[in-house]
C-alpha positions as CSV (number, residue, x, y, z in Angstrom):
1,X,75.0,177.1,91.8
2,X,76.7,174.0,91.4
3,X,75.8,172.8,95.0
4,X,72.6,173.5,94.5
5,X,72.0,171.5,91.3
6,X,73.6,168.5,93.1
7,X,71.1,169.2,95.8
8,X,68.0,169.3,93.0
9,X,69.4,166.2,91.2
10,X,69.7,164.4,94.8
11,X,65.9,165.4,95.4
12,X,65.0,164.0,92.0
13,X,67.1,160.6,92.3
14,X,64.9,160.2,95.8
15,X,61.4,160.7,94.1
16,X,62.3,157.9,91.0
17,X,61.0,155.1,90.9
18,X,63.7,152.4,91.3
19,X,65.2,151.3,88.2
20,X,65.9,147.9,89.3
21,X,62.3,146.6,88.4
22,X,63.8,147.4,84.7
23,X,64.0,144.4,82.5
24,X,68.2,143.9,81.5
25,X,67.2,142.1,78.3
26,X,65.9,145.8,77.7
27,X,69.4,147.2,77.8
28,X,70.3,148.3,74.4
29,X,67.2,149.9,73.3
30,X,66.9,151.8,76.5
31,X,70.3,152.8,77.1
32,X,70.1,153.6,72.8
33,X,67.4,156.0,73.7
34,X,68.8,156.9,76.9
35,X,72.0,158.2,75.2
36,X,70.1,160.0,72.5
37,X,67.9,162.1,75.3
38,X,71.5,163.2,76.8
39,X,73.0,164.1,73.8
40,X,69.9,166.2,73.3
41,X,70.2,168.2,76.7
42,X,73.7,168.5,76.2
43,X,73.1,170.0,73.5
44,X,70.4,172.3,74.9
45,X,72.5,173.2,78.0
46,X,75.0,175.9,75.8
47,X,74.5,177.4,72.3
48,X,76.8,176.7,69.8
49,X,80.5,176.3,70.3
50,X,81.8,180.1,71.5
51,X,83.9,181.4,68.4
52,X,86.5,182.7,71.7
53,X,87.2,179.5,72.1
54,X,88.2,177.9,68.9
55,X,91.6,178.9,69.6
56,X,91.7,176.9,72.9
57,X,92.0,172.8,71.8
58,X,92.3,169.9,73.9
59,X,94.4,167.0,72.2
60,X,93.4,163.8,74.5
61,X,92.0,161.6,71.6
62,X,88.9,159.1,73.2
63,X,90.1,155.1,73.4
64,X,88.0,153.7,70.6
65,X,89.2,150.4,71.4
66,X,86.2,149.3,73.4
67,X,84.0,149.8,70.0
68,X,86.0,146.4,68.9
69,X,85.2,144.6,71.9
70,X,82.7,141.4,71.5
71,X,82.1,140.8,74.7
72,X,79.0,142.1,75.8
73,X,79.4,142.2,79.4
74,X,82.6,143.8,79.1
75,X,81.2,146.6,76.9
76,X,78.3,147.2,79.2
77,X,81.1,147.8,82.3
78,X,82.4,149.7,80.5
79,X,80.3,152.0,79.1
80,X,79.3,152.3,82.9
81,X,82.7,153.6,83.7
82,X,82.7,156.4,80.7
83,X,79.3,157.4,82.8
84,X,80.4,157.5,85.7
85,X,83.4,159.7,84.9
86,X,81.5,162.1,83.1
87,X,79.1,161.8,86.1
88,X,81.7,163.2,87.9
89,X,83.5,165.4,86.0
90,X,80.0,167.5,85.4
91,X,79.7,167.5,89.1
92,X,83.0,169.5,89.5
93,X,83.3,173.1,89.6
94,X,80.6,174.5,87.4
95,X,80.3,178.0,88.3
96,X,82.2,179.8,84.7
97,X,80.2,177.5,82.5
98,X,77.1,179.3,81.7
99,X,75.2,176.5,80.6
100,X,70.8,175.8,81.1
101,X,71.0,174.7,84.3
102,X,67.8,172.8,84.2
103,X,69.2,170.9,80.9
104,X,72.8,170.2,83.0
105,X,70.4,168.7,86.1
106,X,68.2,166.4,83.5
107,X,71.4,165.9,82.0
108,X,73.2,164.4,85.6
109,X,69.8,162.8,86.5
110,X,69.9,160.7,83.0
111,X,73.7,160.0,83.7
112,X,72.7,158.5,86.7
113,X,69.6,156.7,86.2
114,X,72.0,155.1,83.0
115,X,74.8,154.2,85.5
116,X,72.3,152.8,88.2
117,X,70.4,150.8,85.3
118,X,73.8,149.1,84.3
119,X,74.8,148.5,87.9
120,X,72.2,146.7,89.0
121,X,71.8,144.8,85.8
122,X,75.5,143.3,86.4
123,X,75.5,143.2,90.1
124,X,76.1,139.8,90.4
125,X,79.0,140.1,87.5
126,X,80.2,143.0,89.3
127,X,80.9,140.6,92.5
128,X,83.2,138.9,90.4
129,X,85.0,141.7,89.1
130,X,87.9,141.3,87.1
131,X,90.8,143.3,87.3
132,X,91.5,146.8,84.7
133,X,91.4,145.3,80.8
134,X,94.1,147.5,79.0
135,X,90.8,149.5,77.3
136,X,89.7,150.1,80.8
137,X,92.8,151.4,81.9
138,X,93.0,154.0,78.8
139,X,89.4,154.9,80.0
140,X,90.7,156.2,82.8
141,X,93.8,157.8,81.7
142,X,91.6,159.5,79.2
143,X,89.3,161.2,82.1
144,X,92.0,161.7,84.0
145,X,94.0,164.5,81.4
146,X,90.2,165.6,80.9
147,X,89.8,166.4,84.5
148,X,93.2,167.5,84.4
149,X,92.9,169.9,81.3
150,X,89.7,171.7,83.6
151,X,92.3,172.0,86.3
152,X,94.9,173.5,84.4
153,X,92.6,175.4,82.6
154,X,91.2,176.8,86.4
155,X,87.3,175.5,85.0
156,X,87.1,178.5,82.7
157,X,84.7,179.1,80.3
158,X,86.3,177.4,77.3
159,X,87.6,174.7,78.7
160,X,83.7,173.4,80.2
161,X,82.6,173.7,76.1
162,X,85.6,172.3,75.1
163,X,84.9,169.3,77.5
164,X,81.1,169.6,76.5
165,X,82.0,168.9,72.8
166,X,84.7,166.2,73.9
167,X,81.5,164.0,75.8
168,X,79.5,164.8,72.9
169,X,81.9,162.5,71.4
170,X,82.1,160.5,73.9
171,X,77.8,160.0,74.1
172,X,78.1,159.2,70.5
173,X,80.5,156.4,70.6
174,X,78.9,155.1,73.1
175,X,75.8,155.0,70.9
176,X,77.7,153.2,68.3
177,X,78.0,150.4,70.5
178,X,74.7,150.6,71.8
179,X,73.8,150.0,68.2
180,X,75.8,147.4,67.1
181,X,75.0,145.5,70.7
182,X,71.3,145.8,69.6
183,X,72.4,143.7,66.1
């Protein structure tokens, strides 16, 4: 199912337009509503949280730190790397989470189209990369014991809604500072 998906989300990504004719002075009003649309079919991919699974916690607490930054090209890289790890950790091994799979492919397709948007509205920053900030580096750490929590967890059921409320919170962070960006 999962290969699938990927396939349908590849076909999709082919038929768009390309975001690059997008305006970047755009950028926090249509990544604002571009968050709000994902939270919404992540939402819409499962019902609520499974009562089974309350028991079942995962205690990796999301580096808040970048809310602080005031550096706007910073923020923007990286609320392209939060993407682009939950990017990839949705595109792992789906097959115990029984989740709308038409919601989880808009869901990937919005992810990307996000990611793409920001990465070609920094390209030329992005040539000049700096090295990891310290918030980028907890980022990663932070995805990592996600990813590693599925693995442990062999990609059962729990642990994907676990994971599904955990980039909920993620989303909404992220909307925070899509908010305060647009101030």
């Amino acid at each position: 199912m999962a290969t699938y998906c990927l396939l349908q989300i590849g076909l999709v990504l082919l038929s768009t337009t390309k975001i690059s004719t997008l305006d970047c002075n755009i950028l926090p009003s249509l990544h604002n509503k571009m968050i709000q649309r994902n939270l919404h079919l992540l939402n819409k991919m499962g019902q609520h949280f499974p009562q089974q699974c309350q028991s079942e916690k995962m205690y990796y607490k999301f580096p808040e730190q970048f809310l602080k930054s005031r550096q706007k090209e910073e923020v923007k890289v990286e609320i392209q790397e939060i993407l682009q790890h939950i990017f990839y950790i949705f595109t792992k091994n789906l097959t115990l989470a029984v989740w709308d799979g038409r919601s989880l492919e808009r869901f990937l397709n919005g992810l990307y189209q996000q990611i793409e948007h920001l990465e070609t509205c920094m390209r030329e920053k992005m040539e000049m990369k700096k090295p990891y900030s310290r918030t980028r580096l907890k980022l990663k750490k932070y995805f990592q014991k996600i990813d590693n929590f599925l693995k442990e967890k062999q990609y059962s059921f729990c642990s994907w809604e676990i994971i599904r409320l955990e980039v909920r919170r993620c989303l909404q962070f992220i909307d925070k500072v899509i908010r305060r960006l647009k101030n």
